[in-house]
Each structure stands twice: as C-alpha cells, then as structure tokens.
N, C-alpha and C positions, 0 to 999 in steps of 0.2 A: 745534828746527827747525820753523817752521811753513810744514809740506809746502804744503797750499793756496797761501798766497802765492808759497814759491818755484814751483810749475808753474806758474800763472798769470803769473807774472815773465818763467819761461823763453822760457814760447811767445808773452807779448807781444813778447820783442828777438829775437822767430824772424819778427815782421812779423804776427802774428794781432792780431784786435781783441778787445780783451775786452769781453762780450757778459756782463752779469747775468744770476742765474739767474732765470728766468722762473716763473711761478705755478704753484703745487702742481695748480690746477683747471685744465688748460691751454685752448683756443681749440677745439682737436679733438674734435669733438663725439664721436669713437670713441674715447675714452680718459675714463676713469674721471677717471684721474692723471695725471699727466706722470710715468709710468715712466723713464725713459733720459735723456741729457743729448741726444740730437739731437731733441726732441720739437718745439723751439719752432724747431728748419731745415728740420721735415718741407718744409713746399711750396718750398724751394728744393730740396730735393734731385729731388723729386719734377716741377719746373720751371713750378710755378703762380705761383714766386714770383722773380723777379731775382735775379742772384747779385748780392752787397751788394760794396762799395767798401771795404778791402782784401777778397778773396776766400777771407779763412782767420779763424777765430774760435776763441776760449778760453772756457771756461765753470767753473765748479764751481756742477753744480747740484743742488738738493734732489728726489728723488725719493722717491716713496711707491710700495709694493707692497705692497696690504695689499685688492685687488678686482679683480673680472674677471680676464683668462688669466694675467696678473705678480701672483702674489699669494703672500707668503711670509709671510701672520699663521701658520698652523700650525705654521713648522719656527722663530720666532723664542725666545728665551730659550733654547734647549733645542741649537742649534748654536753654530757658534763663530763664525758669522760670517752669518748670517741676520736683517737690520733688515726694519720696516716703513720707516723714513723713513732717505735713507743719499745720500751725498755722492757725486756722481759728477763726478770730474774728466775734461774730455773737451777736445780739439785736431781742430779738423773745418776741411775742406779743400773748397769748391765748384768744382770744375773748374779747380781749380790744380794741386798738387802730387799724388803720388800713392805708390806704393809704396816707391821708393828714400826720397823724404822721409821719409817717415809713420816708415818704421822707424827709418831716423837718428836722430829725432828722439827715438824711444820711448826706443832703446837708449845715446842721450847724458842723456838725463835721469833714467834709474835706475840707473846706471853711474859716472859722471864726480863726482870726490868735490866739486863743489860744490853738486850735488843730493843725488839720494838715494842715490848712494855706496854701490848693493848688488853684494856678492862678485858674480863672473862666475858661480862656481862654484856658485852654487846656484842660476841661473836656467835654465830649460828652457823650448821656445818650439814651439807647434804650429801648423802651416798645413794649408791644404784637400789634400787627397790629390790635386787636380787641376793646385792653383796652383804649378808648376816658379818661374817668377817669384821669387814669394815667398821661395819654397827657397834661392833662388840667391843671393839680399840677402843673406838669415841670416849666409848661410855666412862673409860677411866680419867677423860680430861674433862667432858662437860659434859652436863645433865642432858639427861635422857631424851626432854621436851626440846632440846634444841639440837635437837639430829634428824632431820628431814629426809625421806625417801622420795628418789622421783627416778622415772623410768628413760628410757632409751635415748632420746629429746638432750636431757638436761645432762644424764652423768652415764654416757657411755661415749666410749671415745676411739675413732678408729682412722686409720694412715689414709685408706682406700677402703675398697669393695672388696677387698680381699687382703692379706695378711695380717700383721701384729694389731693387737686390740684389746678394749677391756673395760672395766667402770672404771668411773673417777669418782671422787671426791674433791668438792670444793667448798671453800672455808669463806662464810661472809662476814662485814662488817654494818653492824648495824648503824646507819646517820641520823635516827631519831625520827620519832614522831610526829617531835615538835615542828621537823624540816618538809618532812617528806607526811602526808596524808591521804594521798588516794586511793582508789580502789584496787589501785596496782601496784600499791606501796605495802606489798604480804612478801613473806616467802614464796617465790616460785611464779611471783610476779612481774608486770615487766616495769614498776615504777624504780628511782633511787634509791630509796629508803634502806634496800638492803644490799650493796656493792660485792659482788665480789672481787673478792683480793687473791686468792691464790688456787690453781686447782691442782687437787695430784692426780695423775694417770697412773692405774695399776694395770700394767700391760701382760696380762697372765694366758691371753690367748690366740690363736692365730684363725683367721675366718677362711675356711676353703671356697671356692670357685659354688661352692652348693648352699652358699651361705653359713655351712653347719660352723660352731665354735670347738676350735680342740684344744687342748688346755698345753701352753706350751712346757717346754721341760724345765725351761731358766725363763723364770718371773722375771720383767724387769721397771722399775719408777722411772719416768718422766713427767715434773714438777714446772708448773710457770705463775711467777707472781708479780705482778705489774708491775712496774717501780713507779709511773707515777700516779696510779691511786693511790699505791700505801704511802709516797710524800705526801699528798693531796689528806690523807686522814690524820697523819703526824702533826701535821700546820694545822689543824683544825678549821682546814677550810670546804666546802661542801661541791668545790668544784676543780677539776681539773689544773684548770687554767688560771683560778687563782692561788695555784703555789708557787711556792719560787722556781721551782723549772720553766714558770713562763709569764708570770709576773712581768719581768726585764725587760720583755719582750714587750707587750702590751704598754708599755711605760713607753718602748722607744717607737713604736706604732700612731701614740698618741702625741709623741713630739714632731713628728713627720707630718702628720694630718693638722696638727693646729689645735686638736680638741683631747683630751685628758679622756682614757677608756672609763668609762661608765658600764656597768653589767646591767642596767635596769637600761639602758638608753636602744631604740629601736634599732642601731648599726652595731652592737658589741658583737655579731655573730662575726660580721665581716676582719674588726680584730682578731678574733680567734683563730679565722681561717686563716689569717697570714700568720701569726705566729706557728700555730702547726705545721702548713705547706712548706715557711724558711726551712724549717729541722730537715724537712723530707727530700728539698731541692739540694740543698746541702751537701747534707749526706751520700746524693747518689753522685752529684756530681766529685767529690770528693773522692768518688770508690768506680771512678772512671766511667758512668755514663753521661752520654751527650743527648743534646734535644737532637729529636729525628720527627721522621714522619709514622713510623712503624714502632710496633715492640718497646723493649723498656722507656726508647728514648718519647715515645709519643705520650705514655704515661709519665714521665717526668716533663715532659710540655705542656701537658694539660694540667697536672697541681700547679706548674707555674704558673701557665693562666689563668687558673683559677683562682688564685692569691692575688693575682694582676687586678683580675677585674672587682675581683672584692676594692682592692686600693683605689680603684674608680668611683664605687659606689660612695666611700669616705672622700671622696674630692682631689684624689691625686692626679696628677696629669705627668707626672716625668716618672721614670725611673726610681723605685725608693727601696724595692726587695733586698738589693745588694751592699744598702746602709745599714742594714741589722746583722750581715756578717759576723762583724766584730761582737758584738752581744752572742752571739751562737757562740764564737770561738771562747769566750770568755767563762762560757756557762761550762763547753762540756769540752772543751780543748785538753785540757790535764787526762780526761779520761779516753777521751778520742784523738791523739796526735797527729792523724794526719787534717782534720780540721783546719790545727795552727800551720802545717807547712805549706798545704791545697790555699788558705783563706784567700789568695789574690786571684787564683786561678779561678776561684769558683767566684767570687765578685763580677771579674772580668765577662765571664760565660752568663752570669744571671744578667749582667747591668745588656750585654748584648740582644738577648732575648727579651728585656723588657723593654727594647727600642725598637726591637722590631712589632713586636707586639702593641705598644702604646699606637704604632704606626697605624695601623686600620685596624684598632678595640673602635674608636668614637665613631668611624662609616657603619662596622658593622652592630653597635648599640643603636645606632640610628636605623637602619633597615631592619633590627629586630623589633624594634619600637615603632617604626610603620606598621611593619607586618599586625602588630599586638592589635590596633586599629581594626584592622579586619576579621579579626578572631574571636569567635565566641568561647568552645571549649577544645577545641582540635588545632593547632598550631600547623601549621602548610611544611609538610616534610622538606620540598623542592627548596624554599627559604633555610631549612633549616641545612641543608647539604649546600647552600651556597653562602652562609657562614661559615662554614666549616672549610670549602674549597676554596674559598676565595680570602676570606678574612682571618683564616685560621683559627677558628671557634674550634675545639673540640667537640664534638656529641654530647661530653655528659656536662660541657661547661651552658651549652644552650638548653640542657633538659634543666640544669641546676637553675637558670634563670626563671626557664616556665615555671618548674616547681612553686616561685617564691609568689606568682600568679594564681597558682590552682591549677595551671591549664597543661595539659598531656600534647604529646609529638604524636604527629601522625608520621610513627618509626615506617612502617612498611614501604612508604613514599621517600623516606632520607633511605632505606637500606637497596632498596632497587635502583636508586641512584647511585649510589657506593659501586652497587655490584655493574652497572652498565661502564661506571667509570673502569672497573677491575677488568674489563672484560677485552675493554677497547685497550687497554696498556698490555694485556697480554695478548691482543691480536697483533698489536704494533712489535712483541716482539718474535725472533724470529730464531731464537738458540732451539737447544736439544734440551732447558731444564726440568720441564713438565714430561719430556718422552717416557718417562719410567711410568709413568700412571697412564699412559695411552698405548703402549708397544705392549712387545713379547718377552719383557725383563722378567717381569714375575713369574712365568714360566720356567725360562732358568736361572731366577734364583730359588726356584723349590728344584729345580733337578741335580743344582749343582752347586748352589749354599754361596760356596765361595771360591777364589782361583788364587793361584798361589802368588804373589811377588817378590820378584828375584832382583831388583834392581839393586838396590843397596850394595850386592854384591858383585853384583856383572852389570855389562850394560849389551851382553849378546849373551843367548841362550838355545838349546836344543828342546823345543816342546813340539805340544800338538793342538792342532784347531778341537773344540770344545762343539763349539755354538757358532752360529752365523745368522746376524739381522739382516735386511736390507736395507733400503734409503730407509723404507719407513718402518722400521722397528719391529719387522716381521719376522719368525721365524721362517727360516732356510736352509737349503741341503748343499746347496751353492750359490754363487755369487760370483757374476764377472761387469764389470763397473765396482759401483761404490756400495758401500755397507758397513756393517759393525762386527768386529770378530771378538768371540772370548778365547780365551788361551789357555791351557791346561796349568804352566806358567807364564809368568810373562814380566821382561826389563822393563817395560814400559811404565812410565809414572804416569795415574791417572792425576789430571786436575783435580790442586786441592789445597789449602793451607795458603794460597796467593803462587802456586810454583803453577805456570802452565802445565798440560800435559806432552809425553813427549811423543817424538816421532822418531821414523826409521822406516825398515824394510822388512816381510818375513820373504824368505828366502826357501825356495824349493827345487830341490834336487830333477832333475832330470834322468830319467832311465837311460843307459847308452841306445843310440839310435842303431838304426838298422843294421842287417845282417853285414852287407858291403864294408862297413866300416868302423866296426863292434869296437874298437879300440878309441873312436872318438866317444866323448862325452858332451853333451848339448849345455849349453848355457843354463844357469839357473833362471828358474821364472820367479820372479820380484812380485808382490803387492805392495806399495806403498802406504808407509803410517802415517794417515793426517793426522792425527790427532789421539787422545787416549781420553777415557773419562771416570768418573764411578758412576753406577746406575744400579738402587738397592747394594750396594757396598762390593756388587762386581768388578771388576777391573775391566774395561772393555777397551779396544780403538778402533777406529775409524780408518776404516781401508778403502782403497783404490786399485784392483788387479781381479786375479780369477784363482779363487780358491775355494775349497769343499772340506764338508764335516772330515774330520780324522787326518788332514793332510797333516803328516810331519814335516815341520817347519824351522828353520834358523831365525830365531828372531832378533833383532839389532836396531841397536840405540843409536840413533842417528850424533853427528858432534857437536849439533846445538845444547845436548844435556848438557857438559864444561862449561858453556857459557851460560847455560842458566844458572847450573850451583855456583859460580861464581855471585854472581846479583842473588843467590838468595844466602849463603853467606853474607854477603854483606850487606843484607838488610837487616838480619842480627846485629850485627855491631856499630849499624844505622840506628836500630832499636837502641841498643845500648847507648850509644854516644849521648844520645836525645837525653835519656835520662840524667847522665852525666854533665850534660851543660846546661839542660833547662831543669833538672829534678823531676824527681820520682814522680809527678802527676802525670807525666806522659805515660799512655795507655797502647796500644795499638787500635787503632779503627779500622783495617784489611789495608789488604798489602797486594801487589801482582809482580812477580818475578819472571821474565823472561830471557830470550840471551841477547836482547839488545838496551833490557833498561831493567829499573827498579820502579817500583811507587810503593810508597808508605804513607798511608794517611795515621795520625796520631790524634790524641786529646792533646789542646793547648791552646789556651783563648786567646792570642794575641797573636801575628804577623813575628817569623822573628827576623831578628837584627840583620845586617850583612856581615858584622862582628859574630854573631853566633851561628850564623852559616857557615863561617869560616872556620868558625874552633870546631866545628862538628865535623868536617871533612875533613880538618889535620888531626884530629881524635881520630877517625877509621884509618888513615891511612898510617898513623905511627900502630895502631893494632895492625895492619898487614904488611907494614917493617920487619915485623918481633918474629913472623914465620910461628905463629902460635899453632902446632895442632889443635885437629878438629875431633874432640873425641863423643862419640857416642854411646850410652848407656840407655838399658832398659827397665822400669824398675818401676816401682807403684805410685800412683800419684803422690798418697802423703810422704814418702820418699823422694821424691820430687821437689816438692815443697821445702821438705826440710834441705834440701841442697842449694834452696834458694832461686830454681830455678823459676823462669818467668811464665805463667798463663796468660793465655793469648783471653781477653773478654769473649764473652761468649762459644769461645770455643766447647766442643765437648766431647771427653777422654773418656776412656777405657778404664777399667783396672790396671791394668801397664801401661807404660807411654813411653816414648824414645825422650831422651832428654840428649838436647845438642851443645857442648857446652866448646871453647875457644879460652882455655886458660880461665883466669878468673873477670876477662872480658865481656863474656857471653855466656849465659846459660837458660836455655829457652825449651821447653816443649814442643817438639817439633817433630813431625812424622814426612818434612822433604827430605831432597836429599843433599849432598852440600861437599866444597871442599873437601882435601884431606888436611890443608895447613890453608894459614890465612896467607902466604905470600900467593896462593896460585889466584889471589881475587885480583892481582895488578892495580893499577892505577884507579883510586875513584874518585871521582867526579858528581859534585851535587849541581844539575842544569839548573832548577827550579824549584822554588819555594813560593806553596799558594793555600788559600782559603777554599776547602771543600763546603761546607758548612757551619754555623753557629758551632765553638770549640771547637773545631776539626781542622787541622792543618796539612797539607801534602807537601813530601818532598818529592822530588825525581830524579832520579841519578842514574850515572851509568859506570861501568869498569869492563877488567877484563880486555877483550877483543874490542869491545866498544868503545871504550876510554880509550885505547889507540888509535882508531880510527878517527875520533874526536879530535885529538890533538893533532894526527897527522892533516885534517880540514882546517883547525886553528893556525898551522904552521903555514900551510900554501895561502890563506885569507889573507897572513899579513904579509908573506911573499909580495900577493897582489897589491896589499896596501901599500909598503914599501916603493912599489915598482909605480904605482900612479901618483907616488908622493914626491917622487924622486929622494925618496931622502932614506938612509939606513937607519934611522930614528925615526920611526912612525909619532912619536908625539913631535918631537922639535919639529916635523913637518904641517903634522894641523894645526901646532901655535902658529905658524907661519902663515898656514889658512886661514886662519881666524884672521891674524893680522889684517892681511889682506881684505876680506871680506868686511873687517871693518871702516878699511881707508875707502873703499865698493861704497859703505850705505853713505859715508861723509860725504863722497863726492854726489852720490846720487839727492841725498839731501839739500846738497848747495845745490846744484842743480832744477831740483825741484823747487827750490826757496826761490830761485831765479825768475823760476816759469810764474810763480804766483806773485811776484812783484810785478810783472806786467800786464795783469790781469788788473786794467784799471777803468774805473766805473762810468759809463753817460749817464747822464741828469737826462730823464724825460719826465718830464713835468712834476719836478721835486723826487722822485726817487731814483735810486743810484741802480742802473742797470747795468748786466756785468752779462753776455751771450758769446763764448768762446769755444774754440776746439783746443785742448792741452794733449800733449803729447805723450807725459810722464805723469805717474804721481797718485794719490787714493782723491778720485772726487769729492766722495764724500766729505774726507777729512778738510779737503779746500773750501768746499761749501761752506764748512759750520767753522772754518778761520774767516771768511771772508765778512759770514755772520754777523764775526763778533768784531768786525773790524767796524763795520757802518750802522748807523742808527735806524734806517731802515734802507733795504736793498732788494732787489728778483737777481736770481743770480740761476742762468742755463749752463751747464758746462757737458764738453760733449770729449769721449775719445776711443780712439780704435785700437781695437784688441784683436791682431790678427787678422779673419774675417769677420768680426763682428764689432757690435757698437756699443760703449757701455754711453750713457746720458744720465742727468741726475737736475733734479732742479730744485733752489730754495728761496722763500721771501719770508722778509721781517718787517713789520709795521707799513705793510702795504695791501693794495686789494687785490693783491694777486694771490689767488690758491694756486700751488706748487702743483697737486694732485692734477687741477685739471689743465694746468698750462701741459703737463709732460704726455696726459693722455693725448691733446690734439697735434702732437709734434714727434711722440714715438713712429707713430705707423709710418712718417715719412721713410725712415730707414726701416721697415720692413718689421718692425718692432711694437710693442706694447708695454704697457707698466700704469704707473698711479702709486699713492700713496696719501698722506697727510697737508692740508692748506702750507703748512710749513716747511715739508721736505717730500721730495718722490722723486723715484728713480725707477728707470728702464732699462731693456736691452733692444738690440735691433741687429738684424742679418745683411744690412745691406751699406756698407761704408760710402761705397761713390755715392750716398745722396747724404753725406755728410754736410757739405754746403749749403744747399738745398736747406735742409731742417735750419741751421742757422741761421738763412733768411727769414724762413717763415717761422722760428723762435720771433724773431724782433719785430715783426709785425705785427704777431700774435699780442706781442707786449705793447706795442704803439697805440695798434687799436684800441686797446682796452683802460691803456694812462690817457689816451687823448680824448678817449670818451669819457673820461669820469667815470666810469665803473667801477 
C-alpha cells in the first residue's frame, strides 16, 4: 500500500487541492527549516495572506528538525521513531470546515479497510481538558474510556506568544503490551507503547500581546500525520527504522562495513544515524544548501559529520555517505524529482566533504580520547573549541560523543572562547556593517521611518537634506569633511542584492554674489558621493563637502551606474546560462556587481570544463545579440513564482517584489537596477573560473566598458608579442621558439655529455677518485651518473655560479663520509653545507679560492685513503 498516495487521493475526492511540498529553506525568515506541514499557510492562517480558491489543501511534506527550538539530532538513531528529515502528511482547512469534519475525516481514513484499515481497538484519542466539543465528536466513533483529557503541555497548540491558536487533538496507536511494559508505557506517558500517529489542530483562537484568547471569527484545521510511523505500524514493525523506508538503507550500510545490521548489536544506533542524516544531507543539498561555517550550511555540516563519525565508529576509514545515494534516489526519487536529476551533484559535494573530513576525524578522535584520560566528569571546554577550530568537530558532534560517556562540557569555557574568537574577527574588521547598532540611525529611523528612491526612474533629482551623520554615525546640523547624508529623495542605489552602491554629487545653488555684480552667478558648491548604503532600511550615502540640515540639493548619478547595470544584467543571464549548460542544480551563493567586473559564486561540486566555460559565454553573448528588452514588473511573490521566476536562497521579500525578466532568458527577483535591452551589456567576457568552497564555484567576468578595455590590452599584448617575435603569426613564431630552444638543450646536452666524459677517475689506493671544477651542467645529476658508473668511487665536484660557488660531493663503497669531506672543504670558499656519508652538498661566496678547495679536496682524500681510515 503506498500510504502517501492513498491520503493524498483521499483528501483530494474530500474537495482539498493538492498543494507540493514546499522548500526545506522556507520564506519565514524565523524558521531555520520548515519544521511542520502548515509552514508554507502560515500567513493565511495568520490573515496576511487570502484564503486560496478551493479553501482546504493536502500536503506531504518534508520537514527537517535538526536546529533551533524543533530540533531532534540528539535523540535520532537511538529512539524508535526520532528523524532529522520526516514526512508529514497534513489535511488543512482555512475558514471552511472545522471540528465535526476535521475528525470524520481523520477517523474514516485510518479506520475504513480501503485506507489504512487499523483495528478500532488499538487506537486511543486525547483532546484539551477544556474542549467539551471535541469530546462529544469522539464519542460517536470510539468509546468513551478511550478519549483522554490533558491540558496545555499535551493538546494546546500555538504559532508563537501571540496570534492563531487552540487545542488539538491527537489520535494514538496502541503497539501492545506485550511490546512495550513500563511505567511510562500509559497514556500520557513518555514510554512507546502508545505512538502517536496523527494530531489535529483546531485553530479557533488568536492570543493577544496580554495573553487573553479571543475566539477568532473563521475557525480554521491544520492536521499532521507522520508517514513514517503510520508505514512503520502497516509493516507491523515496532520500530522506525525497520520499515521499508529505511530497511535499504541499513542493508546497504551493512555491506559497506562488512557486518549485516543487527538491532540487538551494541553499534545498531550508529546504522541508524547514517541512514537518517543520508535523507537529511540529501535533501538539503538537493534544495540548494552548501556546507559552510554559519547558518544552514553549518547545520548540514554537522549531520554530515555526524553520520561521518558514526561510519567511524563501524570501522570505516574512506568516504562511504555518497554510496547510498542511489538507494535514496531509488526509495523516493519518483516522489521527489529533483533527487534523480541533483543525484551526482549531491554525491560529488557529500564524497568532497567526507574527504575533507576523514582528513583530521582520527587527530581529532585521538586528542578527544587523550583529553578523556584526564577527565573525571567535566570535559576541558578549551579542548573542546579546539576540536571544533581546528578539526572541525561541531559542538553538538563533541557533546554527542561525551554523552555516550556520561560526561558533560564545560560549555562556559568552549562559549567564551567562540566569543573572544567573534570578537577579534570583528575587531579585525573595519566596514560600516554593525554602525546601525552603535550610531544615530535609530533615531532617524523613528523620525523618519523611511526616504523615498527615485532611482529606477532618474539617475538626477531635485530634493532636500533630511538628516546628517558624521564620521562617526552621529547626529548633526552640519558637516564640512566626511559624513553620511539622508535624503528626502534620493537616485542613489544603496548596496544590496550584490550591486555596489552608487556615487555622484549633490549640487548646491549658490545665491548671486554681491551688489557690484548681481548679474553674475557663483559656481555651484558640490559634496561628493562616496558611496550609498541601507542602515535600518534607510537609504543613506556617504559624503565628502560642506552641507547642512534642509539644504535643497541636485542630486546625481554619477556614469559608473551604466557600467554597473551592465555587469548586473549580465549576471542574470550568467545566472541563467549556468543553469542552461550545467542544470537546474545551480543555485546562487552571492554575487557583487560593479562597473569594472562581475562575480557570481553558484552551487556545483565540480571545477567546470573549458568546454563549458565556453558554451556559457557564447550562451550570454547570443542573449545580448537578440537586443532582448528588460522588462520590469511588480507583483506578489506567489505571482512571481507562478511566472517562474528565480529566488535568489536566502534572500528575503516582501509582499511585492520587482521581478526582472529578459524575454524568456531571464526571470529573477530582483530589486537592482539594470539595462533597458540586453544589447547595451556589449561584449562579455568570462576571465576566471574557481573553487570558493566545498560545492561553491566562482565565475568572474567582465563587459561593457570593461570588455573593451580588455580586448583593446589583448590587442596591443599581441602587437607586443608579434613585434618580439618578428613574425605576424604569433604561434608560427613560438613553434619556431620552441624549435630552437630545443636544438639550445641538444647542443647543451652533448656538450654537457662532453664535459662528463672527461671527468675520469685516479686509483688512490683502490678507489676511483674523481676532484674537478665543471663549467656546465646539474652536479648533482653528474654525481649519481658517475655513481653508477664505478663500483666504488669519492667523487668532489665544484662550479661557479656567477659570484658564488655551488660544491657537492659523493662516495660509494668507500670510507669516505661525503658529509664530512664537504664540511672541511666548504668554508675554503667562504661557504658551509653537509649532508648524508653518501652525498652532501654546499654553497660558498668566494670563487677565486676555487683552486685552493681543489687542492686541499685531494689531500683531504690522500690523507685519509693512505691512512687506512
């Protein structure tokens, strides 16, 4: 039976619309993940959003809990029923139907044998100790004794501290007696014995700011039912993990390790966890997160590593996460498509990360494992932040270790470390991004909320000074030097979206000067705009002159904005290309647009081609052939969406957003500003293709003014090469080089081969000694030919480099040490060295006692063969 399709079936011929599961990263900038299946109704429920055309929806959707206040990485592998990433089938109702439905609905679809067809007799159902209602439904599907009241704890259910709320109801399935027996194996318990499988939320009230409950005016249900306990009860199995959604998994776990998963065996938790974390790694990476050091990506670096080291624990030493892939794809690819087209990409990115990681897991298991030696029940925080800094341990992958110990972190000691490190990165740095939390911004942004921008449509405007900072973010009446101006309006584009901010002049009239000469008029007095920024969602820039509150001003866009909108148009259709020649798993990871270049970092675990550098810049450059206008629209996100336009990750929108679209080339979300047609981007040019991080790749390009510039430097380069080559063929002229330079090493070869043929040996008392000055040639290399030429041989050779002296000396089957012959024979020329009984070499500063050392080499030698030493 595949439960997922039939729920979904059920509640679509009950009149709901079936609604896709929506993104692991959701829209809600307070949510990590999209924990729960009502995440992506939040603002309908809440009423910032319409209730949608039918008024009831289906979902199964994927949910992660593995950060912030939902977070179950600790109790996963180790319970019977605790995922980070887990299937939430859910039936939600916007001021339509309500309790009588809600339950009908629940209690004919795990009931009635063309569902899920479970006995009466093992299900038990709890409601809020206040909700009679609720009670009274029950009663007409099951006895009385098995309807449970519990209070605020168990069956009340709320978004936040304030708005939509209400009791729930939740429906258990009992696993028996026989299974489960302890003291916490009751209703209301914390043993297994009694699972629940589905709860309904009856959301009937809103909580004000004072806590009070006001009963809202349109009731509305939001329902979620695990999918994989209720497979896990179908299969009549008592654990999670042994259903088939992850059976496959454990199967292929146990062929990697060498050892067949056992549930009774002291390592089965370790299976578990990796089967769980693959789903979770997976998935994110699939839905465009990368490992980082921050934020999502550091939570998906730390399940990996923690599935890593579990694989350790089983005896793995390579890379194995990215072999189960295919088992992922195979289980839930039909249901999830991007799965099957992501699968190489996410391979690629997991097998990378678990090489880097294999890299220093067994240093830092070994210094956690010293450390353990000296720890009775407090673990040394300082160790523990130098796991993590240096070995890249996670926090909670070092605490999950102690745990398996008994033994507790001394946190205060790792978090005072964190923060001295936070402290000192942000002394070392030196922008304007913390000024909003230390200046006079919040001053005026309660005087003056917000300022108007006019850029889109002008890039020069008539306004007036607002506000005036100084260097240091002070409020001021004026300002002559540097400071920060608000603007009543203002062209100026603050930094934002990857578009620098822009610059220009405000411009101030002058009074006509004196009486004498009333007919002249005085030059305007200029401020300079370095720069523009947001600060609290003000628009502010960065000035240089002498101006004062109220001054009416010309303000103007300096002509570097043209050459910006050029480079950020064409990192849309950079964007786009990407997608077009490598697929859809290209993501954006930030971008910076200026008016002499581009950079775009993307998701994409591999290096690309020079073949696919290439298709990607004759892809942008036939879109700025075509002269595609740039048209601009304003409109609602899910209107947005549905035009297919692109969200930037992490980005976060409005109720309206501008959508940028270039024919059906480009269509992005975008709030810079940009061309009017794609010809005025000119020529572009991709300089460079490089690795930012684990899956993260950078291009860098340029157009426009830039890309002329470019090529008119490439055009005089080869002038110059041309002109040193003598030849109007630059290649026919360095074959020719080459040539040459090869007939150069032949001759210098024979020549060299010359020098070393006269290098021929004296007999002092049985061994072949060889003490010369060569002209040409690698000593060394001669050494170990002359080596291999005699059975045993001392062999000094000396030659001059300019001012200085290279020496090198060697012996085979003799009782000369090499080492100490060259120590008492460098310093003659001014030099020192040593090495090995068999080879040493030196240098020396002083060549005119090059003869000299040559003497006394063969003395050295004399002495030493004619004494028998």
């Amino acid at each position: 039976m595949d439960i997922r399709k039939s729920f979904l079936d059920f509640f679509q011929s009950k009149g709901h619309a079936l609604v896709p599961s929506s993104p692991l990263v959701p829209d809600d900038p307070t949510l990590m993940f999209t924990n729960a299946g009502m995440v992506q109704f939040k603002n309908i429920f809440t009423g910032e959003a319409p209730i949608p055309n039918p008024p009831r929806a289906t979902s199964s959707q994927t949910c992660l809990r593995a950060g912030g206040k939902h977070n179950d990485l600790d109790n996963v592998g180790y319970t019977a029923r605790h995922h980070t990433l887990f299937e939430m089938l859910g039936n939600f109702s916007f001021a339509d139907y309500f309790k009588e439905e809600a339950i009908a609905y629940a209690w004919e679809f795990i009931t009635d044998e063309k569902y899920l067809n479970l006995p009466v007799e093992k299900l038990w159902v709890t409601v809020h100790d206040s909700d009679d209602e609720a009670h009274d439904i029950w009663k007409k599907y099951i006895a009385e004794d098995r309807i449970m009241r519990f209070g605020d704890k168990d069956n009340f259910w709320q978004m936040g501290d304030t708005g939509p709320c209400g009791p729930c109801s939740e429906i258990f399935y009992d696993q028996g007696e026989e299974n489960f027996n302890s003291e916490e194996d009751v209703m209301g318990g914390e043993g297994d014995r009694f699972l629940e499988i589905w709860n309904l939320v009856f959301m009937q009230y809103e909580r004000d700011e004072s806590g009070t409950l006001n009963p809202l005016p349109k009731p509305s249900i939001d329902t979620g039912m695990g999918l994989e306990r209720v497979v896990a009860i179908k299969e009549g199995v008592l654990n999670n993990y042994h259903s088939s959604l992850f059976m496959p998994f454990l199967e292929k776990i146990g062929e990697l390790v060498g050892k067949p998963y056992d549930f009774n065996a002291a390592n089965s938790a370790s299976y578990r966890v990796i089967a769980d974390h693959l789903r979770s790694v997976s998935f994110l990476l699939a839905q465009g997160v990368n490992f980082d050091k921050e934020g999502r990506g550091y939570v998906l670096r730390r399940i990996m590593r923690r599935a890593i080291r579990h694989g350790y624990l089983l005896g793995l030493r390579e890379p194995f996460m990215y072999k189960l892939v295919d088992t992922l794809v195979e289980l839930m690819g039909a249901q999830y498509d991007y799965l099957v087209n992501r699968s190489e990409a996410i391979k690629t990115a997991m097998k990378m990360e678990e090489e880097r990681f294999f890299d220093t897991i067994e240093a830092g298991i070994k210094l956690f494992n010293e450390e353990l030696k000296n720890t009775q029940d407090v673990f040394d925080g300082e160790v523990a932040f130098k796991l993590y800094d240096t070995y890249g341990f996670p926090l909670d992958l070092t605490e999950d270790m102690l745990r398996e110990k008994n033994i507790r972190l001394d946190i205060d000691t790792f978090n005072a470390k964190m923060e001295a490190q936070k402290a000192q990165s942000k002394a070392n740095w030196k922008g304007t991004g913390d000024a909003a939390t230390t200046g006079d911004f919040k001053l005026l942004k309660e005087q003056f909320d917000h300022n108007i921008f006019v850029g889109y449509e002008s890039t020069e405007t008539e306004t007036k000074v607002l506000a005036l900072l100084d260097e240091h973010f002070k409020k001021t009446d004026s300002i002559d030097g540097k400071g920060w101006v608000l603007l009543e309006k203002t062209p100026f584009y603050a930094e934002s979206g990857g578009q620098v901010g822009d610059r220009g002049v405000l411009r101030q009239a002058q009074e006509p000067v004196a009486e004498q000469s009333r007919s002249t008029v005085a030059e305007p007095v200029e401020a300079r705009v370095l720069d523009t920024k947001k600060f609290l969602d003000l628009n502010l820039s960065e000035v240089e002159g002498k101006l004062s509150v109220g001054d009416e001003v010309t303000a103007i866009v300096d002509s570097r904005r043209a050459e910006i909108e050029k480079h950020h148009s064409a990192t849309h259709l950079l964007h786009a290309g990407l997608r077009a020649i490598l697929g859809d798993h290209i993501a954006q990871a930030g971008s910076l647009n200026d008016d002499r270049r581009l950079r775009f970092d993307f998701s994409h675990p591999k290096a690309m081609t020079a073949e696919e550098i290439q298709k990607v810049e004759e892809w942008v450059n036939d879109k700025v052939s075509r002269a595609i206008p740039r048209k601009t629209e304003v409109m609602s996100v899910d209107e947005a969406k549905h035009s297919g336009a692109v969200a930037l990750f992490g980005e976060k929108y409005g109720d309206e957003v501008r959508v940028v679209s270039m024919g059906d080339a480009s269509i992005e979300l975008c709030g810079g500003t940009h061309v009017d047609n794609t010809s005025q981007i000119g020529l572009f040019m991709i300089t460079k293709e490089s690795g930012v991080s684990a899956g993260v790749r950078r291009i860098e390009a340029i157009c426009g003014n830039a890309a002329i510039e470019a090529v008119k430097h490439l055009r005089n380069e080869m002038n110059e090469i041309k002109s040193e080559l003598k030849n109007q063929n630059p290649l026919a002229g360095i074959a020719k080089l080459k040539e040459q330079v090869k007939t150069l090493k032949g001759e210098l070869a024979s020549a060299m081969s010359a020098t070393q043929k006269e290098l021929s040996a004296v007999d002092v008392n049985g061994v072949n000694v060889i003490v010369e000055e060569v002209e040409a040639g690698d000593i060394k290399s001669m050494i170990d030919d002359i080596k291999n030429k005699y059975e045993n041989v001392a062999v000094m050779l000396f030659q001059k480099k300019g001012d200085k002296v290279l020496l090198a000396a060697g012996s085979k089957n003799t009782p000369v040490k090499a080492g100490d012959w060259i120590k008492a024979i460098a310093p003659i020329v001014g030099g020192g060295g040593g090495g090995r009984p068999d080879f040493a070499q030196a240098g020396g500063k002083d060549p005119s006692q090059i003869t000299t050392a040559l003497e006394e080499a063969k003395t050295y030698l004399a002495e030493l063969l004619e004494g028998g030493n």
